[in-house]
N, C-alpha and C positions, 0 to 999 in steps of 0.2 A: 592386095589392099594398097593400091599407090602406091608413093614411093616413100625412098627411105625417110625421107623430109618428114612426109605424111603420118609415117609410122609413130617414126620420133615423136611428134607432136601429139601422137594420140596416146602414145606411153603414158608422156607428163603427165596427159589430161587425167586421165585414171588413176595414178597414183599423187597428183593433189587431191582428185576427188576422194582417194584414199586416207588423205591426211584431212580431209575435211571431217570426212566419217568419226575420224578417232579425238580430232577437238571436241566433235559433240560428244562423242562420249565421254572423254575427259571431263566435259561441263557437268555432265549428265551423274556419274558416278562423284561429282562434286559434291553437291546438290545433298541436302539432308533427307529429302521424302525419301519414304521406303514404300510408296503405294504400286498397287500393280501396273498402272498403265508406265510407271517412270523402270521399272523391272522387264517389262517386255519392249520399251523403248532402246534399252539400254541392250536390248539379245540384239535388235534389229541391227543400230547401230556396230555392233561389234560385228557381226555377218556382213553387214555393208562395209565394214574396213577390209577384214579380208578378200572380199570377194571381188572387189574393185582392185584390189594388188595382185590378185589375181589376173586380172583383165590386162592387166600392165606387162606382168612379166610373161603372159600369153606372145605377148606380141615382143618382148625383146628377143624370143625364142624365134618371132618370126623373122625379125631384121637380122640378127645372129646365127644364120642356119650351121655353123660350125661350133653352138654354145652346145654342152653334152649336159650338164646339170645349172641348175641354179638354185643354190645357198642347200647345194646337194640333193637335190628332186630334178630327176628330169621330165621332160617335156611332156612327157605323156601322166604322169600322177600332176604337175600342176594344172594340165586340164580338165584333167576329169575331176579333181579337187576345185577349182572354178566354177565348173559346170554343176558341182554341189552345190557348192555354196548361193548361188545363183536360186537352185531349188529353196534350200533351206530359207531365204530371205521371203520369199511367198510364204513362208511358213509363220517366220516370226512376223511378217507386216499381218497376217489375217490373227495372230492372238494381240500382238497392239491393238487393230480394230478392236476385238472384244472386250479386252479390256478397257479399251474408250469409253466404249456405248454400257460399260458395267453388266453385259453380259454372262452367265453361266457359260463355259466350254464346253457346249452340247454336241448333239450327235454328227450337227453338220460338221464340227470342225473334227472330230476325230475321223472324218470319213475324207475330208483333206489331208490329214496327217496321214492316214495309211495310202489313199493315192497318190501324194510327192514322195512319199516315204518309198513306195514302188519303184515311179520313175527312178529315183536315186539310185535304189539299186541297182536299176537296169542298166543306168549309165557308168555306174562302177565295176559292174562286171559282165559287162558283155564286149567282147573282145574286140565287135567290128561297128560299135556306137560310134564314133566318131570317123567311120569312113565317108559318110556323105554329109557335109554340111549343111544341105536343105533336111535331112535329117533330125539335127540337131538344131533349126529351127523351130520346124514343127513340136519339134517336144519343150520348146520355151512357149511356141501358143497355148497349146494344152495344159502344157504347168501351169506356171509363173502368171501368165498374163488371165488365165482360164481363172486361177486363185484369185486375182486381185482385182477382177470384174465381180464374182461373188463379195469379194468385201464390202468394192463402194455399193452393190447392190443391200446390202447389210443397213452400211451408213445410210444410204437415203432412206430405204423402210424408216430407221430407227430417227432419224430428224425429222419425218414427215409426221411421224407419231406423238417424237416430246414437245414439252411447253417449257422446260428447262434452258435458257437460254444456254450460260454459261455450257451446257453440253450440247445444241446446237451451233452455237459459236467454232467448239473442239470439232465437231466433225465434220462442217463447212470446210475447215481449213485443211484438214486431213482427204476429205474427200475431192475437194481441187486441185489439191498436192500431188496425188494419186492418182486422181482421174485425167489431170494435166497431162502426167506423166506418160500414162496409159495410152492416151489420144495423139499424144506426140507419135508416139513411137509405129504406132498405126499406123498414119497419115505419114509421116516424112521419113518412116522408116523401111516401112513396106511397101504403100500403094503408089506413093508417089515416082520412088526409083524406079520401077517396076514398069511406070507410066510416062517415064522422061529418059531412061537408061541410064540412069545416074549411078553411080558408085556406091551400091547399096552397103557392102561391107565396109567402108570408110564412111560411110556420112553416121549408120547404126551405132558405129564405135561413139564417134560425137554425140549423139544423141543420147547413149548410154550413162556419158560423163554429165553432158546437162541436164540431167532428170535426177539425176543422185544430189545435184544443189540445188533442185527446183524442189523437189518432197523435199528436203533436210528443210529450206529457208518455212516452207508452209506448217511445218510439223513443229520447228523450233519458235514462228509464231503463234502457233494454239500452243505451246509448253510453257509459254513465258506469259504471254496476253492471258490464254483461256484455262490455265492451272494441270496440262499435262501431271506437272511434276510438281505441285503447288503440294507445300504440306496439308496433310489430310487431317479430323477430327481428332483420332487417337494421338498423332503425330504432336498435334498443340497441345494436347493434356498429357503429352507422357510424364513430362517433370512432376505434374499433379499427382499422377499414379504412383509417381514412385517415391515420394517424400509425405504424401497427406495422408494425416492416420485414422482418419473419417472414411468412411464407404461413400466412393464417387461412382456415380453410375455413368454411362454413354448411353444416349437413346437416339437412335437412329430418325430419321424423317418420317417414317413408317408407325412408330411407336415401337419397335423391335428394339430389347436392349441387345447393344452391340458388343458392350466391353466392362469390366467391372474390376477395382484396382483390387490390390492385393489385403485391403482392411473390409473390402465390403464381402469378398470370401471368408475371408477369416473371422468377419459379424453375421453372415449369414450363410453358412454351411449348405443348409439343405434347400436354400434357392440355388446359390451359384457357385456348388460343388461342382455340379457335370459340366460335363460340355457346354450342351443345351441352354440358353439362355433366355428366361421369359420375356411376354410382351410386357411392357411397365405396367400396364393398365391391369395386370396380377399380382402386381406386386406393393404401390399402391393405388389409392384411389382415383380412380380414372380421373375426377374435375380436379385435383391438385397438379394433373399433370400440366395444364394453363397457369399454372399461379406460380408467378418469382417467389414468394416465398410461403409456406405454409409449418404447420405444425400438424403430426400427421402418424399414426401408427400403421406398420406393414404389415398387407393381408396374406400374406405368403407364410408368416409366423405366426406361432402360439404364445409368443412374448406380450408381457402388459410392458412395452416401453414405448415412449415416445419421443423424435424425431423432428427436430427443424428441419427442414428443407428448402435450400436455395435451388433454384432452372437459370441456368442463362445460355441465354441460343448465342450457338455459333451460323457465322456468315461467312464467305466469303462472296466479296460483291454481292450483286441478287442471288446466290445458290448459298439455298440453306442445307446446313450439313449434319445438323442434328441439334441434341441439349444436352447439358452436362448438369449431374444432377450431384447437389453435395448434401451430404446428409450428417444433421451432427446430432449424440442422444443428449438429451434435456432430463430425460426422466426424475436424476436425481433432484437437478434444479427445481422441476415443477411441484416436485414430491414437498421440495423445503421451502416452498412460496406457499404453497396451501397446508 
């Protein structure tokens, strides 16, 4: 790979891109949400810090042919540790996507998980995997790159299908981030050198470092712009949950109740004992589920009480995110007006 000049400079590049990694994530574990897409953001990113310092001291090992360990590993467990991690980042970038698109963890992705899951092994225990470097190309096509052609294939399906901006928005920007990334790497990494005799192993290393802040800059703009990491429903009423002595329901966009604080379990046992949590429209009367406020007894009980009821929708921007429903008993009141 060129000279030591060359080397040099592609170190740096890898381990700033390295420190880039660990800023976002630094931001990112900042950050108050606890949602899933900001959870599998935060695996990607940490895989991406290592795996990039990996790439780094890959090559000080190579400028150094007289270095026997580094920070006590030698040469051969940091690359096959590399060469992990490299797998595992197709791993965490294809549950990011799902978790974008608010996807279930279906059968395609465990049929991923146990094919990188394979290769990994194969590259950790087979003793003569990294003899031939065209080798261990091919097995970054088939992985890595094979993985994250199914993703953006994912995200397009799933954009061409919603009418949800706010999550059209997130996966335009993930999917250009990605698919950029993708297409670089193709084109000026493989076909071109290939097609001019250009320095395939030194230009890939470059290429490598610029795609790791071309997806960060696109993914850190749908996290900031388009709510990646944006606190989520329960998130904004957990104070409510945790201090209101009235039973607050969450009802999801669907009418599915999502969440229910710890006074509307302890008023209504044998609704929202289980797990299980009903549609509202069982619980009460489906036309009061429209109305800001009502008075209103629940059909899920054999109780004569009665119930005010406040809805107020939440928003973020145009994405509506559900209603928060607060319920206060009146009973006695009404009892001592009539």
């Amino acid at each position: 790979m060129g000279d030591a000049f060359t080397i040099n400079n592609i170190v740096l590049g890898f381990l700033f891109a390295g420190a880039a990694h660990g800023a976002v994530l630094l931001w990112l574990l900042g950050h108050p949400a606890r949602n899933e897409m900001k959870r599998t953001l935060c695996i990607w990113e940490g895989i991406g810090l290592v795996w990039h310092i990996g790439m780094g001291v890959m090559l000080i090992f190579q400028l150094n042919p007289e270095l026997g360990t580094f920070f006590g590993l030698n040469e051969t467990v940091w690359t096959k540790g590399t060469h992990t991690f490299s797998l595992l980042t197709s791993l965490a970038v294809l549950a990011f996507i799902y978790a974008l698109m608010g996807r279930t963890r279906g059968i395609g992705f465990r049929i991923w998980t146990v094919y990188i899951t394979g290769l990994m092994l194969y590259l950790l225990l087979s003793p003569t995997a990294y003899a031939d470097p065209k080798f261990i190309e091919l097995m970054g096509a088939i992985g890595p790159l094979a993985c994250y052609f199914f993703g953006i294939g994912l995200m397009i399906r799933t954009y061409r299908k919603s009418t949800d901006r706010p999550l059209r928005m997130r996966i335009l920007c993930t999917t250009v981030g990605l698919g950029g990334a993708v297409f670089i790497f193709t084109i000026f990494g493989n076909i071109l050198p290939e097609a001019l005799g250009w320095d395939a192993t030194s230009i890939k290393a470059y290429i490598l470092i610029f795609n790791g802040g071309w997806i960060s800059s696109f993914v850190m703009v749908a996290a900031v712009r388009y709510g990646i990491v944006s606190m989520q429903l329960d998130e904004i009423a957990e104070d409510l949950f945790t201090h209101v002595a009235d039973p607050v329901v969450l009802i999801a966009p669907n009418g599915q109740i999502s969440r229910v604080n710890p006074a509307a379990v302890q008023r209504f046992p044998s609704v929202f004992g289980d797990a299980a949590l009903p549609p509202v429209d069982t619980f009460i009367e489906p036309h009061l589920v429209t109305s800001e406020s009502c008075e209103t007894k629940t059909l899920s009980t054999s109780e004569d009480r009665i119930f005010v009821c406040n809805l107020s929708e939440v928003r973020r921007g145009e994405e509506h995110l559900g209603n928060i429903l607060h319920m206060r008993d009146v009973t006695g009141k009404k009892r001592w007006t009539e």
